[in-house]
C-alpha positions in Angstrom: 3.7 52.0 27.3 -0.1 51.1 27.6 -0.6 51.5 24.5 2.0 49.3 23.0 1.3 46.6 24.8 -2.4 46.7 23.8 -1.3 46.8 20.2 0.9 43.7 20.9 -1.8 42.2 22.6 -3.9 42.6 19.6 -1.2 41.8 17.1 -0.8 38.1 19.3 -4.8 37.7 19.3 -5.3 38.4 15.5 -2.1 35.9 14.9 -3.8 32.9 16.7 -7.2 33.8 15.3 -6.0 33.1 11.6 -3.8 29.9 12.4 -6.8 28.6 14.2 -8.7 29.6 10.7 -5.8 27.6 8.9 -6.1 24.9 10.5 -9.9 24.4 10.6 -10.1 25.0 6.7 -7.3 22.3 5.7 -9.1 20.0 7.9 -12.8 20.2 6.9 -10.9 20.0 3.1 -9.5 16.8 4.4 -12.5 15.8 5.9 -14.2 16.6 2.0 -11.6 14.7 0.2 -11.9 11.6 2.7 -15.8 11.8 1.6 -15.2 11.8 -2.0 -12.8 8.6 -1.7 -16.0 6.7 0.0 -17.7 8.0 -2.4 -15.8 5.9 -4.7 -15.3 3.1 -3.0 -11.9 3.4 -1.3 -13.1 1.7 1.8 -13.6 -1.7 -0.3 -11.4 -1.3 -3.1 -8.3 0.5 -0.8 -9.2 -0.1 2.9 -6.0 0.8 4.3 -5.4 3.6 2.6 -9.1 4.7 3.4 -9.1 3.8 7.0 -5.2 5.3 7.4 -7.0 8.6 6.2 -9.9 8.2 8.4 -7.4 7.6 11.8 -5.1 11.0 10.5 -8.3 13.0 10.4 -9.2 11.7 14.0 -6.2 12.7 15.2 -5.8 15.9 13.5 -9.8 17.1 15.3 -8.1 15.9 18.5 -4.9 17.6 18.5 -6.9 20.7 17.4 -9.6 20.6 20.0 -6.2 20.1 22.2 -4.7 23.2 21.1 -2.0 21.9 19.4 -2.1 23.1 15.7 0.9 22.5 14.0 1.0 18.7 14.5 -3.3 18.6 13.9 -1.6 20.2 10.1 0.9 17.1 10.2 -1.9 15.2 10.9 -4.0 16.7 7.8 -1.7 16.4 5.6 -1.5 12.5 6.0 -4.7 12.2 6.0 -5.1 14.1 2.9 -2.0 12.0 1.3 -3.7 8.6 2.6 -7.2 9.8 0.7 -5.4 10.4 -2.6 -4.0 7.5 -2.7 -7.3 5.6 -1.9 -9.1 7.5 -4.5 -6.4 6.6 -6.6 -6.7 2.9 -6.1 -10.3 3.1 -6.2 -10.3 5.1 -9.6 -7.5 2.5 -10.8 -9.7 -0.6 -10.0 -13.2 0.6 -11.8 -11.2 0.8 -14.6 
């Protein structure tokens, strides 16, 4: 009986170890794509696109600093979306 639940115990800690893992990567790669759309321009060329980005990643640190890691990934994932489409726009206008 001791044993099992040490192996469940271990089984739950490994679990929340790797989403916590998941969740940091996808948002330092957000955080890397909302860089490379400054580095284009988007904040001039596609400020709200740019700045929408910006507010997701916010949120996304807070909610993961809060504990909260599936809605810091819903939170990613717009940012992510909002920084493609800036570095769209900005792409688009140097054109």
């Amino acid at each position: 009986m001791r044993r099992a639940s040490i192996v469940l115990c271990a089984v739950v800690l490994i679990a929340g170890l790797a989403a916590g893992c998941a969740t940091s990567n996808a948002i330092q790669s957000a955080r890397a794509q909302l860089v490379k759309a400054k580095g284009a321009g988007a904040d001039w060329s596609a400020p709200f696109e740019y700045f929408a980005a910006e507010a997701y990643l916010a949120k996304a640190v807070h909610q993961a600093e809060k504990g909260d890691p599936r809605q810091a990934d819903i939170f990613t994932k717009q940012s992510a979306d909002y920084s493609a489409k800036a570095l769209e726009i900005a792409k688009g206008g140097a054109k």
